[in-house]
N, C-alpha and C positions, 0 to 999 in steps of 0.2 A: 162625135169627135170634135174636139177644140181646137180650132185653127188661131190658135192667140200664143205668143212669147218667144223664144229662141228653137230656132231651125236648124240644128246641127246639122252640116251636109259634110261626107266624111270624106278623108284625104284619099290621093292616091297609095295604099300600102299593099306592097305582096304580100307584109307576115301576118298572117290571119289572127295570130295571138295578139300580138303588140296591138291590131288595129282594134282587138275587144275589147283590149284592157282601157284603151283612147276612149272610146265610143263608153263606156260603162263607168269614168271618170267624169263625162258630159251629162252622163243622164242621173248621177246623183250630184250633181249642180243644176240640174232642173230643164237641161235640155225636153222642149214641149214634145218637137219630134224629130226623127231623124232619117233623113235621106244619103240612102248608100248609092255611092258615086264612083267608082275607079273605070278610067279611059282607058288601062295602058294590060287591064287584065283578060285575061279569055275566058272565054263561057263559063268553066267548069271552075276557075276560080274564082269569078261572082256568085257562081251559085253557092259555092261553098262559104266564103264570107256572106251571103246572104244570108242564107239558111242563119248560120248564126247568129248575127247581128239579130236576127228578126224575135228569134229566141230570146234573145239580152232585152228587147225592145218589149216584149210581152212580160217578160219579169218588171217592168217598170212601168205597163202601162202608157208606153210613149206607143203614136202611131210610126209606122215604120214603109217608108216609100223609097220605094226604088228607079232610078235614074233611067230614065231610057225605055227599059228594057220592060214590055209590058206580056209578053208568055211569061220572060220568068216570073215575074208578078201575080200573074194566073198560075202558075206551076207552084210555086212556094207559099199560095193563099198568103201573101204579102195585104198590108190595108192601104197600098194604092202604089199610085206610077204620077214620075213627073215628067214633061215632055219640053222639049226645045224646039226649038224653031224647025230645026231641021229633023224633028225624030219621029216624025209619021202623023197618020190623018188622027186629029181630034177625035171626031164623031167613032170614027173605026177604035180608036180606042176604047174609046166610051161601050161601044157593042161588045166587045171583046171583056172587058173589065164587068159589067152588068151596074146595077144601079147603087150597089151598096160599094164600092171602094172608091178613093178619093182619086182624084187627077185633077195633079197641079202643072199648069203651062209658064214658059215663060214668056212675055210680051213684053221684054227689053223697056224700050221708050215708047210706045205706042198703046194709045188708051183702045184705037181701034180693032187692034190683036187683041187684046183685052174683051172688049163688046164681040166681038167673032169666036172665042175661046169657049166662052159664056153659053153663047148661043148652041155652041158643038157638043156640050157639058162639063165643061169644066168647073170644079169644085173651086178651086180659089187660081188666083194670078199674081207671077212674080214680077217683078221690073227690075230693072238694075242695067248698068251699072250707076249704082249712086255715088260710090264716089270712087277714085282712084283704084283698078283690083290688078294684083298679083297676078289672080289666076287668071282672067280677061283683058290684059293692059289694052287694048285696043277696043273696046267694049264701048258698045254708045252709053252716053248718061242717061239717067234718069234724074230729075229733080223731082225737091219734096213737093211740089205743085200738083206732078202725076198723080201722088196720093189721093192731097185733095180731091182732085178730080175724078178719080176712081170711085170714090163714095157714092156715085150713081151707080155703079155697078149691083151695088148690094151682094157682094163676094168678097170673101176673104185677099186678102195684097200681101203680098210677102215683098220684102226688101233685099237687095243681093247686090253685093261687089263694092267690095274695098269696107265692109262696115267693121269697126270697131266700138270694143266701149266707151270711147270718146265723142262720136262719131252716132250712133244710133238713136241717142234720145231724140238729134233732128229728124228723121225720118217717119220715130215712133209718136212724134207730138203731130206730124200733118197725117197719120191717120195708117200707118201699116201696124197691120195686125201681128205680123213676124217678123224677125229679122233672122237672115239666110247666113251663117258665117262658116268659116271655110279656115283660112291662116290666123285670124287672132285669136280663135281656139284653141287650135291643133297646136300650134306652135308655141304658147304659151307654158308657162315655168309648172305651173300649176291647174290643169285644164278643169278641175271642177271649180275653183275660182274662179276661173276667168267665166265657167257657164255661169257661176253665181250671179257674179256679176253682170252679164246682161239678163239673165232671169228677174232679176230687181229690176229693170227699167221698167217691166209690164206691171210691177204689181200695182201703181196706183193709177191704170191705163185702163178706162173701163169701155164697154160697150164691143168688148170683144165676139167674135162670131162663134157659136156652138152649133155643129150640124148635129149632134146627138137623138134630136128628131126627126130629121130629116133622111138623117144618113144610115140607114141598118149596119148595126154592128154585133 
């Protein structure tokens, strides 16, 4: 699996239609992968936009990771889970999930969550906030230095909060592999343009990470 280009992470929606039709606009603009996110819905309407999202996500060959929530994950043969700070023990996931699906963390500002993540198994790490976000307004920063920095990792880096297509090319020149977007997507006139358009910042970005060896699919 190719942890390289734009990171669809998807809105909060109840109407399961509307939010396929969003999500399947991003991935014929070339959304890489995409993580299904809703805070405000209950079990059985995650699973239910899950299940389908997962289905759109298999019609286009995008990996397709689920927020949080790592049974439904295992329940839905989902190809990974990504976790927050606060959304359970790394390693226990890692057992739970087995060796072939992805888990991505987030490590805010901290390169040492980062090297801890790593250790517990984590397949790649986010950071953020990079710059100003909607969705996080109180969100510590991350600077493009992190990036740098991360490169001893030897793991994929994703970028997260406040990124736009104005905004991304800094990020993606100090060395993240993806860029995580959320409102300059969604909310755009035209959502497979706007994916187009950060899909093109990766393409003359080389040295991307492929676990396609690594990783049983």
């Amino acid at each position: 699996m190719k942890i390289n280009g734009l990171y669809a992470i998807t809105p909060d929606l109840d109407d399961t239609a509307l939010l396929t039709r969003q999500v399947e606009a991003a991935l014929k603009g070339g959304a890489a992968l995409l993580q299904y996110r809703n805070k405000t819905a209950d079990y059985a309407k995650k699973r239910e936009q899950a299940t389908e999202l997962m289905w759109l996500c298999d019609d286009y060959d995008v990996p397709f990771i689920i927020n949080d929530h790592v049974l439904l994950c295992v329940e839905l043969d989902a190809d990974g889970v990504h976790l927050g700070g606060a959304d359970g023990d790394i390693a226990a996931a890692r057992r739970l999930l087995g060796a072939h699906k992805l888990l991505g963390v987030s490590c805010y500002n901290q390169l040492a969550l980062a090297e801890r993540a790593k250790a517990q198994g984590a397949d790649y790490v986010a950071f953020g906030a990079c710059f100003d976000s909607g969705t996080k307004p109180d969100a510590a920063r991350a600077s493009p230095d992190l990036f740098r920095a991360a490169k001893s990792l030897a793991l994929p880096t994703v970028a997260i909060g406040g990124i736009t297509a104005d905004n991304a090319g800094e990020v993606i020149a100090a060395g993240a592999d993806c860029v995580a977007v959320i409102n300059a997507l969604w909310s755009a006139a035209d959502i497979t343009a706007a994916a187009q358009t950060f899909s093109n910042l990766f393409k003359s970005k080389t040295g991307h990470h492929d676990f396609s060896q690594s990783i049983p699919v």
